[in-house]
N, C-alpha and C positions, 0 to 999 in steps of 0.2 A: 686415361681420357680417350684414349686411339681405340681401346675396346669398350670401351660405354658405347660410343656413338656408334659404332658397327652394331652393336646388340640392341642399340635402342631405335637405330635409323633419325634419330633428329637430335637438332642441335642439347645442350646440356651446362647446368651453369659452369661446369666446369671448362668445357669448350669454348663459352662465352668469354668465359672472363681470361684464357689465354689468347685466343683470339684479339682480345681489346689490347690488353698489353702487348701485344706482338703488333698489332697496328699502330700504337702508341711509339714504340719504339722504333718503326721502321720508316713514321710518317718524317722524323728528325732527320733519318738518313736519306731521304728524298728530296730534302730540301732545296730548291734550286737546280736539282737534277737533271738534266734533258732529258737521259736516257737509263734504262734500268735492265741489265741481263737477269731473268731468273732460271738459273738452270731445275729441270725435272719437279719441281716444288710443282708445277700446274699441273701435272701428270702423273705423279708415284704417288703411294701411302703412308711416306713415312710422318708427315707433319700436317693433319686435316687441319690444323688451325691457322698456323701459317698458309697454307693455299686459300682460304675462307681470309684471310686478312689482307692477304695482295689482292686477290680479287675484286675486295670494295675498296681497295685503295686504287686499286686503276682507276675505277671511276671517280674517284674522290682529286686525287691531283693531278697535277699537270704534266708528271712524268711521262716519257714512250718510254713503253716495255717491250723486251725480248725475250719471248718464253721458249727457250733455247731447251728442246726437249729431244732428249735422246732414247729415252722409252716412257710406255705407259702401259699403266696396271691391265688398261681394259683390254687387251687384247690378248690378256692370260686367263686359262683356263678356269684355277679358281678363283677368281673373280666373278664372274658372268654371271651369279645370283643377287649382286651387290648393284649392279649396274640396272640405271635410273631410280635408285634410293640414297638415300642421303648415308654418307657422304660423297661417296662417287657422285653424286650432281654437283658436287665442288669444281670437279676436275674440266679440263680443257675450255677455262673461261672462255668468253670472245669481248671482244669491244675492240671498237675503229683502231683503237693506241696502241694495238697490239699487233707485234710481227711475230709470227712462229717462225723457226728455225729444226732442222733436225740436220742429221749426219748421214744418210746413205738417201738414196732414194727407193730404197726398199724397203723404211721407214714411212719416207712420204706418204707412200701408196698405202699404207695400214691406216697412217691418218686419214686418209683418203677416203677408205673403205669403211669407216668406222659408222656406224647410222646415227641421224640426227639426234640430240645435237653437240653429241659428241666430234664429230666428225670435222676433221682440219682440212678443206680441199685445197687451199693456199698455203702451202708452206716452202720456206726457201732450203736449198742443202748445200749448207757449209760442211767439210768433213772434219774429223779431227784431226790433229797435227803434232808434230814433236820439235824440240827444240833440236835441231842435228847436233850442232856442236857438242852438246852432250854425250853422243853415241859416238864418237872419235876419238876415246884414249883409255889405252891400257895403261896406265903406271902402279905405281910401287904399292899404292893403297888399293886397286883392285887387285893386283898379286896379294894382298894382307887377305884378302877376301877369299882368295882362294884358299889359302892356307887355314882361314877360319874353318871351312868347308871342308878339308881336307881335299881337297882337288888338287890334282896336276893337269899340265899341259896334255899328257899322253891321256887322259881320259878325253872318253867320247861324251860331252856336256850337252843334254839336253835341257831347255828352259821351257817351263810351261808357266806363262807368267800369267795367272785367274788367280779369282777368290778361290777359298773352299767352299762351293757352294753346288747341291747337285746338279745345277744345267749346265757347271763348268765339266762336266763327262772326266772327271781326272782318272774316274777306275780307266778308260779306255787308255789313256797313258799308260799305266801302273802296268796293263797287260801287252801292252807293245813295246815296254822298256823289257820285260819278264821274256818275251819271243825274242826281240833285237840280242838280247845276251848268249841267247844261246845261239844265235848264227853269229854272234862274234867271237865265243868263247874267251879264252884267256888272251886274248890278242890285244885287245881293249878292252877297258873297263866302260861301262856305260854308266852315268849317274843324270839321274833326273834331277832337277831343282823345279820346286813350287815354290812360287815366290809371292801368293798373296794371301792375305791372313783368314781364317777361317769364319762362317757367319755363329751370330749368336744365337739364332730364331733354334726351336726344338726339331726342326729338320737337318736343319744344317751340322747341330752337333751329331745327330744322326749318324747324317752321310759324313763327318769324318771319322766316326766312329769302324764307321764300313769300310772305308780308305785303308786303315788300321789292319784290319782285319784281313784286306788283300795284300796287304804286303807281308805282313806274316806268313801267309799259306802259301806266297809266291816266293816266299824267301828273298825279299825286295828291301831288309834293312839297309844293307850296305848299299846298296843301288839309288836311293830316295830319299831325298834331304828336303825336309820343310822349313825355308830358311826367310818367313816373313819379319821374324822377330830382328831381324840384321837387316834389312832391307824399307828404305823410305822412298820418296820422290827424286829426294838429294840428299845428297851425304850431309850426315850431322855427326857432331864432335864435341866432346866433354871436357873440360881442361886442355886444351889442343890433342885430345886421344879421341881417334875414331870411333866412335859408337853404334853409328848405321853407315852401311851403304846405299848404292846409289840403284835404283830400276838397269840405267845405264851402264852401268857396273857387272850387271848379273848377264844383259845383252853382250858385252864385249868377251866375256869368259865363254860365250855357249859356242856350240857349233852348230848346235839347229834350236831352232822355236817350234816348239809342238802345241797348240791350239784344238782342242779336241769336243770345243763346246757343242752344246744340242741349240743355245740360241746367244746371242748377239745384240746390242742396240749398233753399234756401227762395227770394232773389229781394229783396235788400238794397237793392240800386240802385233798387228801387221804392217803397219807402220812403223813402228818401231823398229821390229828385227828389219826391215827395208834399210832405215838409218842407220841402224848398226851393221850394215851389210851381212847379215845370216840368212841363212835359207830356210822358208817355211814350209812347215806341214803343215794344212790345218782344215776340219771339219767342211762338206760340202751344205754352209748352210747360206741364204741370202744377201747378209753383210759379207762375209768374207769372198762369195762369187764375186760380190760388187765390183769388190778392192782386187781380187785378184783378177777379173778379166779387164777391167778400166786399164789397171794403172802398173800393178806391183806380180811380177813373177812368182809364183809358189806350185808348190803342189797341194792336191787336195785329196779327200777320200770321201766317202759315203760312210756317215756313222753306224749302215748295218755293213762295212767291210767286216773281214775275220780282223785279228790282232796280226796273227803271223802271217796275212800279206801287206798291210801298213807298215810291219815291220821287214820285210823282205824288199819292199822299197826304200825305205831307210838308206838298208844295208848296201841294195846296190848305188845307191847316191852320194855315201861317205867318200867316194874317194873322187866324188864331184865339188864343182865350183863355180855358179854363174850367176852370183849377186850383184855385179855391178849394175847391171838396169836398173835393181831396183833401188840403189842409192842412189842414183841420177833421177828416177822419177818422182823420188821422198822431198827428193830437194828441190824441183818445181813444181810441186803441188800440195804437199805436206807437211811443209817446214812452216812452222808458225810464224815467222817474219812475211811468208809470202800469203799465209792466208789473211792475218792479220791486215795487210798493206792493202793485198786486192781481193777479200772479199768483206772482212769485217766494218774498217774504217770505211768503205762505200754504203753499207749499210745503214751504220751509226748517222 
């Protein structure tokens, strides 16, 4: 259905009639409702029939809605011949009922900048948040995790916690792990962990086909562990045997957080290693200035740095430590209890 309408530019019975059933079914969930979060549905492509069914259901009941949007398609390149044909006229509904919401202010400003009537000039910036307590313990079950992994304490653990997907830049990793080894020689082992699972779309198999390929030629097997398949939200358990771990689990074993993306909707992974007190490295792009000049200490780079001077930084930082700010600053402004309390619930 998602490619009929792209190729036809107008609605289709097939569209129609998910669309009605997705209204059908959502109009029961709104029942009595005050209030309704839609996250990214008003903005992304993955579900033109659902944004086409919230949209007359805004006008149709008496819910307020929150279109709690952390990116949107229109401001990606290939997009831009789609943009004022249907379905892209779906996107960024308006009506009085509605409050936008985004996570950085270097978000806002794109909503901002977007031309009529696309364009959001009112929108509010809540950031994202983590639950701390989660990022506070090592026990016996992330030691299991390591063991899965084959890791020990004496390795030098970096976490690059992305999809596989190409604006996650992971070759730029792959080749600053490949530089970092050899100024650290036999002394430390260095091991990379990717911890989010790879895209479906024919690019995305692509570039990890290409991922593949670099670590071959760099001879980066033992060094690179793709470990999405062990790794959820939160631990889950089979017959009381552990089956996944935890996002938090994989922060509390790293020694740095490497972040090497080309773009960003806000910049999670930076919060998080803040909670988990770890030091970042990551990409000089607008989301992560945000968070790093605001709030949260890191270091950064310029994605046309070499490899071997991102990694000669590295090197000279390993035998550094000054994360505590940034867990004192995760914990007043980025702890979900504190956003939740003073920014959400004032909204609602």
């Amino acid at each position: 259905m998602q490619k009929e309408i792209l190729e036809k530019n107008r609605e289709t019975e097939n569209f129609r009639k998910l669309k009605e059933d997705l209204k059908k079914e959502l109009k029961k969930a709104f029942s009595g409702l005050n209030a309704c979060i839609v996250h990214n549905i008003p903005s992304m492509p993955f579900n033109f029939a659902a944004t086409a069914a919230i949209n007359e259901l805004v006008d149709e009941v008496k819910t307020r809605f929150i279109f709690w949007l952390h990116d949107t398609i229109l401001v990606r390149d290939e997009w831009q011949d789609y943009i004022g044909k249907f379905p892209l006229t779906l996107l960024h509904y308006k009506n009085k009922r509605i409050t936008f919401v985004t996570p950085t202010n270097y978000r806002a400003k794109q909503f901002a900048s977007l031309k009529p009537p696309y364009d959001i000039p009112k929108i509010i910036v809540i950031p994202n948040g983590v639950s701390v307590e989660e990022y506070l313990k090592i026990d016996e079950i992330t030691k299991q995790l390591m063991k899965r992994l084959g890791l020990s304490f004496n390795d030098y653990i970096i976490v690059t916690p992305v999809r596989i997907l190409p604006r996650k830049n992971i070759e730029l990793a792959l080749n600053v792990v490949h530089e970092l080894a050899h100024l650290t020689g036999k002394r430390r082992r260095i091991r990379l962990l990717i911890t989010g699972p790879p895209g479906t779309d024919p690019e995305s198999v692509a570039y990890e086909s290409k991922l593949k390929e670099i670590i071959k030629m760099r001879r980066l097997e033992d060094k690179v562990i793709f470990c999405h398949n062990l790794i959820s939200f939160k631990r889950q358990r089979f017959n009381d045997r552990i089956v996944k771990w935890s996002v938090a689990d994989v922060y509390n074993i790293a020694d740095l957080v490497f972040i090497p993306s080309k773009e960003e909707g806000f910049g999670l992974p930076v919060i998080e290693a803040g909670a988990a007190r770890k030091p970042i490295f990551c990409s000089r792009i607008p989301p992560f200035q945000e968070l790093i000049r605001e709030d949260i200490e890191g270091h950064m780079f310029d994605l046309n740095n070499a490899p071997e001077d991102i990694a000669f930084r590295i090197y000279k930082m390993m035998l550094e430590s000054t994360v505590d700010n940034n867990f004192d600053q995760v914990i007043e402004k980025y702890d979900w209890e504190s956003i939740v309390t003073k920014r959400l619930i004032p909204l609602l």
